[in-house]
Structures are given as C-alpha cells and as structure tokens.
N, CA, C and O atoms as a GROMACS GRO file, in nm:
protein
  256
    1UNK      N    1  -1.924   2.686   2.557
    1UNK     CA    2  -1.815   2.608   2.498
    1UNK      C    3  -1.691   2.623   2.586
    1UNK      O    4  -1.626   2.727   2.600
    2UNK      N    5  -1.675   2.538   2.626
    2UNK     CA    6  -1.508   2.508   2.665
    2UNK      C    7  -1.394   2.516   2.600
    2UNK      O    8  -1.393   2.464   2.489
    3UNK      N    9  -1.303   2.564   2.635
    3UNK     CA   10  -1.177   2.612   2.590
    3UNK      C   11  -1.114   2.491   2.475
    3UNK      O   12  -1.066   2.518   2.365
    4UNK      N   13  -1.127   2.360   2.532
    4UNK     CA   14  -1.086   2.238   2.466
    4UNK      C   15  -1.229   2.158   2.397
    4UNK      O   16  -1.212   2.036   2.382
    5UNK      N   17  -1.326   2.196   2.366
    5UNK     CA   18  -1.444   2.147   2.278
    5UNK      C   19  -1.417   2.209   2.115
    5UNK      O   20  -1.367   2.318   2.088
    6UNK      N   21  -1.449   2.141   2.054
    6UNK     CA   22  -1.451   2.147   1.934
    6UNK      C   23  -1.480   2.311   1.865
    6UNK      O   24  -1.506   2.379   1.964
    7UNK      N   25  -1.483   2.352   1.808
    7UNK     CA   26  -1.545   2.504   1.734
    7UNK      C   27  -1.655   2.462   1.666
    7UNK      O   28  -1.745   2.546   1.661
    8UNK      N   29  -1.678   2.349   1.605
    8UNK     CA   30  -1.741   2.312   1.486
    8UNK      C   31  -1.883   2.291   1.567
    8UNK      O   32  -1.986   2.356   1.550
    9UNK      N   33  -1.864   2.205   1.643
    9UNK     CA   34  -1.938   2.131   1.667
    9UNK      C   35  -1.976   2.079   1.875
    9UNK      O   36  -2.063   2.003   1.918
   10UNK      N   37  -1.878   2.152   1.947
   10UNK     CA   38  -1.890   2.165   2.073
   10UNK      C   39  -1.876   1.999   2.156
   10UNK      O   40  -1.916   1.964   2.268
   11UNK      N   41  -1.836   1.956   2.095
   11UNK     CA   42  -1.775   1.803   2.163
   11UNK      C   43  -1.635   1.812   2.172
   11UNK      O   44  -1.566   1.896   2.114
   12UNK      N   45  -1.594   1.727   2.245
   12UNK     CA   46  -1.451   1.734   2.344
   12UNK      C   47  -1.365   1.714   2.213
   12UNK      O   48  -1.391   1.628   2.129
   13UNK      N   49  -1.206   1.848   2.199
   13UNK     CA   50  -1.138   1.805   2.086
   13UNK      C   51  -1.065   1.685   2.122
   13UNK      O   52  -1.057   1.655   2.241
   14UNK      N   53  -1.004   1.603   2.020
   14UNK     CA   54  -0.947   1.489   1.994
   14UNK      C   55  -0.768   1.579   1.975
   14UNK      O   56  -0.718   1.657   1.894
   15UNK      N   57  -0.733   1.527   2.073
   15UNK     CA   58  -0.541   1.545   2.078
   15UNK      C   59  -0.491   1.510   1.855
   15UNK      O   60  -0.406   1.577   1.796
   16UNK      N   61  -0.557   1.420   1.800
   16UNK     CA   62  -0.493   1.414   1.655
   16UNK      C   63  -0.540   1.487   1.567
   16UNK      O   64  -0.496   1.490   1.453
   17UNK      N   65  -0.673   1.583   1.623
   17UNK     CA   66  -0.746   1.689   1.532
   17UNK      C   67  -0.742   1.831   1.604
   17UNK      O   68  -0.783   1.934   1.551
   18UNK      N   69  -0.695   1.825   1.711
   18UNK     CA   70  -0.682   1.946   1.802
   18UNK      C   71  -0.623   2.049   1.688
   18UNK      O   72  -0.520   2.045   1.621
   19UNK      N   73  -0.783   2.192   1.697
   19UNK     CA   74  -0.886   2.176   1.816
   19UNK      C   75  -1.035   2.144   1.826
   19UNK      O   76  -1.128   2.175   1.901
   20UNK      N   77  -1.016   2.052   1.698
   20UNK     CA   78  -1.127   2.014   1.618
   20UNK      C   79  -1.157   1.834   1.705
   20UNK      O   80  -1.075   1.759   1.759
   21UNK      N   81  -1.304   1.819   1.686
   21UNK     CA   82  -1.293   1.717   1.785
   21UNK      C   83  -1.278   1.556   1.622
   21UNK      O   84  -1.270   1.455   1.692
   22UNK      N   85  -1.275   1.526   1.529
   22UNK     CA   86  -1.256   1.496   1.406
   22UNK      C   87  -1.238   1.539   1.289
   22UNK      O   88  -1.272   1.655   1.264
   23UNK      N   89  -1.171   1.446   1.172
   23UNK     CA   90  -1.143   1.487   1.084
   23UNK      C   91  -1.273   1.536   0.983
   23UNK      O   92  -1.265   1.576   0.867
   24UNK      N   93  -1.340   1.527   1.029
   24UNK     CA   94  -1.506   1.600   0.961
   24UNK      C   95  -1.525   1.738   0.966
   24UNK      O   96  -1.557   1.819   0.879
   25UNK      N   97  -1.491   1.754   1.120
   25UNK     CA   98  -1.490   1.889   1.162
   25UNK      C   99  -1.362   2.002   1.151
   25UNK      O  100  -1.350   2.119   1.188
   26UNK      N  101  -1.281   1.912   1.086
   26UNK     CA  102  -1.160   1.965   1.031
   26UNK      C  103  -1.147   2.027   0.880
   26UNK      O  104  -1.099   2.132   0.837
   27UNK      N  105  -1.215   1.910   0.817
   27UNK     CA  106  -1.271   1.892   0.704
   27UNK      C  107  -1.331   2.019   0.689
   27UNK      O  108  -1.274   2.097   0.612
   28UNK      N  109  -1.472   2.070   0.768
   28UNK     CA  110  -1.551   2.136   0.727
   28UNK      C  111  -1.518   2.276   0.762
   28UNK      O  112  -1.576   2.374   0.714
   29UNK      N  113  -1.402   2.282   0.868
   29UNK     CA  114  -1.360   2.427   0.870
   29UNK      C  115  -1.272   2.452   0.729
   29UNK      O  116  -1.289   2.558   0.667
   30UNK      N  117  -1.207   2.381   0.695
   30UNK     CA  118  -1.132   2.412   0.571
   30UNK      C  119  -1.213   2.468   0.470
   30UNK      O  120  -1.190   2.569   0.404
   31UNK      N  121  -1.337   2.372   0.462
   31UNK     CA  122  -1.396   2.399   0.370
   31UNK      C  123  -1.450   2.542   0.367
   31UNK      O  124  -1.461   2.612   0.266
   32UNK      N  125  -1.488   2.581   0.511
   32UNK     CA  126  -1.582   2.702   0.530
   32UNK      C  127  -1.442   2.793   0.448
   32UNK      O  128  -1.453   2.852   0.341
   33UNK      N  129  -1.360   2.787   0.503
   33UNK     CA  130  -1.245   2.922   0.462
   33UNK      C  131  -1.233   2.878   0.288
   33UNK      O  132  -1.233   2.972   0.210
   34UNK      N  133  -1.228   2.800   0.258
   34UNK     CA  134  -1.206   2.805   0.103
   34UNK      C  135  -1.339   2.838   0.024
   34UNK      O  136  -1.325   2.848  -0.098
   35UNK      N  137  -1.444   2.854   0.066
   35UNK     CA  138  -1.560   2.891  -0.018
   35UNK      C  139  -1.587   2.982   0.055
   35UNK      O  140  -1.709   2.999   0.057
   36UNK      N  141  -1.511   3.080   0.143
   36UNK     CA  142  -1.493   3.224   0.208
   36UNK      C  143  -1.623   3.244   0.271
   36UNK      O  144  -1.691   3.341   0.237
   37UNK      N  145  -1.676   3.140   0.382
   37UNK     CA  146  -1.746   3.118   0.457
   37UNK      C  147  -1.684   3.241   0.569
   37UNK      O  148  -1.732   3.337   0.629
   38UNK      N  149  -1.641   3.220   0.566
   38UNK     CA  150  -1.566   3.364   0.653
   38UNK      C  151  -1.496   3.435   0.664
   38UNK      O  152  -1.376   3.407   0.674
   39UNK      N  153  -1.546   3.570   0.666
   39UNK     CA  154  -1.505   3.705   0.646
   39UNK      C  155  -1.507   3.749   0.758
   39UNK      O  156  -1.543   3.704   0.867
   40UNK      N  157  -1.453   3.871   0.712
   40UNK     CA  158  -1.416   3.998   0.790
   40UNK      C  159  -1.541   4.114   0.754
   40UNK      O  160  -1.627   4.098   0.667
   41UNK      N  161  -1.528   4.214   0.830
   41UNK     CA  162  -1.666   4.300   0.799
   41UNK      C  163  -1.535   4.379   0.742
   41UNK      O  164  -1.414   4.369   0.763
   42UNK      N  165  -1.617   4.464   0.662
   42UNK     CA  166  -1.526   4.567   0.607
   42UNK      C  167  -1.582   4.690   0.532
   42UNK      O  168  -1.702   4.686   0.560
   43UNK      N  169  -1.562   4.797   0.452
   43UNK     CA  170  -1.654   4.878   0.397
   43UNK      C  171  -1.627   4.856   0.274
   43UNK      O  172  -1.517   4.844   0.218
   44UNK      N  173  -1.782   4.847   0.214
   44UNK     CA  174  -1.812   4.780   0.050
   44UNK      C  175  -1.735   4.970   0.008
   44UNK      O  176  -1.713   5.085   0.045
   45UNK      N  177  -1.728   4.852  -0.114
   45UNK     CA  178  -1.576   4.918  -0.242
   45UNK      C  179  -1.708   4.924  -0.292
   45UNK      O  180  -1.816   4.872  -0.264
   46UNK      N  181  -1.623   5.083  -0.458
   46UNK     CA  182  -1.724   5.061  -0.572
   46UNK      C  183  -1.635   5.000  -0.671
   46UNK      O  184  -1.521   5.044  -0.684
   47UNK      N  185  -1.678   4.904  -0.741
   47UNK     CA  186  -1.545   4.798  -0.837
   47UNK      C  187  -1.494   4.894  -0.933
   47UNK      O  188  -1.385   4.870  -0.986
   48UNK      N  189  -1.567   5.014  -0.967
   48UNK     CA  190  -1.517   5.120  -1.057
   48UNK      C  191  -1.432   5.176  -0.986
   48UNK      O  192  -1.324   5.189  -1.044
   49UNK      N  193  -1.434   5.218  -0.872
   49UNK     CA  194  -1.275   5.266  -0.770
   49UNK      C  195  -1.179   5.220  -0.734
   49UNK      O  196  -1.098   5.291  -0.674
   50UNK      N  197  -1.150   5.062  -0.761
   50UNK     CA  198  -1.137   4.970  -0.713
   50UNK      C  199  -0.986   4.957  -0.807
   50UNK      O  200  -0.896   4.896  -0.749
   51UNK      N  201  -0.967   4.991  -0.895
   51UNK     CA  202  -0.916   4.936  -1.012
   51UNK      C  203  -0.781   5.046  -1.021
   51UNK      O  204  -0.783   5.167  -1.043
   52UNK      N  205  -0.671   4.960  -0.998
   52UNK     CA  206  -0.544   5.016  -0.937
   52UNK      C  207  -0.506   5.028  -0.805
   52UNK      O  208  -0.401   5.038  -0.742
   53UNK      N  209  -0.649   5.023  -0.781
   53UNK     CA  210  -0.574   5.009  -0.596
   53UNK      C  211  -0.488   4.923  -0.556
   53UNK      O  212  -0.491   4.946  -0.435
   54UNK      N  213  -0.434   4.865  -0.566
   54UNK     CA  214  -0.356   4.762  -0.505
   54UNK      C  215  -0.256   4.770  -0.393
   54UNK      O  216  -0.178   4.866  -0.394
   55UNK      N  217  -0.249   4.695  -0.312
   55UNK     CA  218  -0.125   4.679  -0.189
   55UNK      C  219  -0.021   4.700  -0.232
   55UNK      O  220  -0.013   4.654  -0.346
   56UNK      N  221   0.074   4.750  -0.197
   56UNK     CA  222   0.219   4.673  -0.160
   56UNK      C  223   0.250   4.556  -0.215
   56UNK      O  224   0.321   4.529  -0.311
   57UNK      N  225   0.161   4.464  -0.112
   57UNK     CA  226   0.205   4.307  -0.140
   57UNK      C  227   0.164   4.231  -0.290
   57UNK      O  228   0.222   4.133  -0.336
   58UNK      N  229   0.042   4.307  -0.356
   58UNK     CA  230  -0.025   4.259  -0.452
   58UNK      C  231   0.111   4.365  -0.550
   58UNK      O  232   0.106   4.305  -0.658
   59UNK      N  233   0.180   4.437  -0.564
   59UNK     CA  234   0.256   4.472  -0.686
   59UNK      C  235   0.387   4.398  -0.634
   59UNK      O  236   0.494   4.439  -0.680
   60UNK      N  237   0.388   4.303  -0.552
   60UNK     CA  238   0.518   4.263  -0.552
   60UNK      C  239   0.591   4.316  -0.471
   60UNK      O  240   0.699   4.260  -0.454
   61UNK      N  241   0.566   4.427  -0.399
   61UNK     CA  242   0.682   4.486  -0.324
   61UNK      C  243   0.650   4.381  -0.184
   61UNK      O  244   0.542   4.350  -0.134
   62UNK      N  245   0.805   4.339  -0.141
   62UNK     CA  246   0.801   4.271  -0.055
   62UNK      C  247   0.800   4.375   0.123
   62UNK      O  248   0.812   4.497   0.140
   63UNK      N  249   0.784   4.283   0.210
   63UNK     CA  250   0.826   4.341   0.346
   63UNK      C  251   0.967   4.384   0.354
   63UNK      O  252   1.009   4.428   0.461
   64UNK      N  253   1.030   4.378   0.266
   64UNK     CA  254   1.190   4.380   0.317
   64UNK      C  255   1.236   4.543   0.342
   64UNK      O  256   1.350   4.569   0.380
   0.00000   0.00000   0.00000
C-alpha cells in the first residue's frame, strides 16, 4: 500500500475523501469505529474489580 491509497480498500485516495478513496470507504471506517471494530489490546479486567475504578476524566475532574 502506498502512502496515498485508500486504507479500506487500497485504490488511489480521492482529494474529497482523503484518505479514503470514497464515500463508502469512509462510510465503512466510521462504521468499523462505532461498532468498536477496533481496539486496542489491553489486559482483560475482572468486572467485579472493575467497579469504582474510574479515571480522572470519567469523575469529571478536568485537565486543568
């Protein structure tokens, strides 16, 4: 794959979908991230340990 080919799909991107070569393949990356088509590796939690953990960002405390 070339630097300027599509991700989706490996055809030349289009300058109005860049860096996607159409709105299909634009389409379908969105889609992958909203039905969490892609992740991160990470180490499995037990949901019983799980409970209070929270960030920073998840109680509200901001970056400031």
């Amino acid at each position: 794959m070339k630097r300027d080919d599509c991700p989706i799909c490996d055809k030349p991107a289009d300058p109005a979908f860049k860096p996607f070569c159409s709105r299909g393949c634009k389409d379908r990356d969105l889609l992958q991230w909203l039905g969490e088509g892609y992740r991160l590796p990470g180490a499995s939690i037990d949901p019983d340990d799980a409970t209070g953990a929270q960030s920073g960002l998840d109680r509200g405390d901001g970056p400031d």
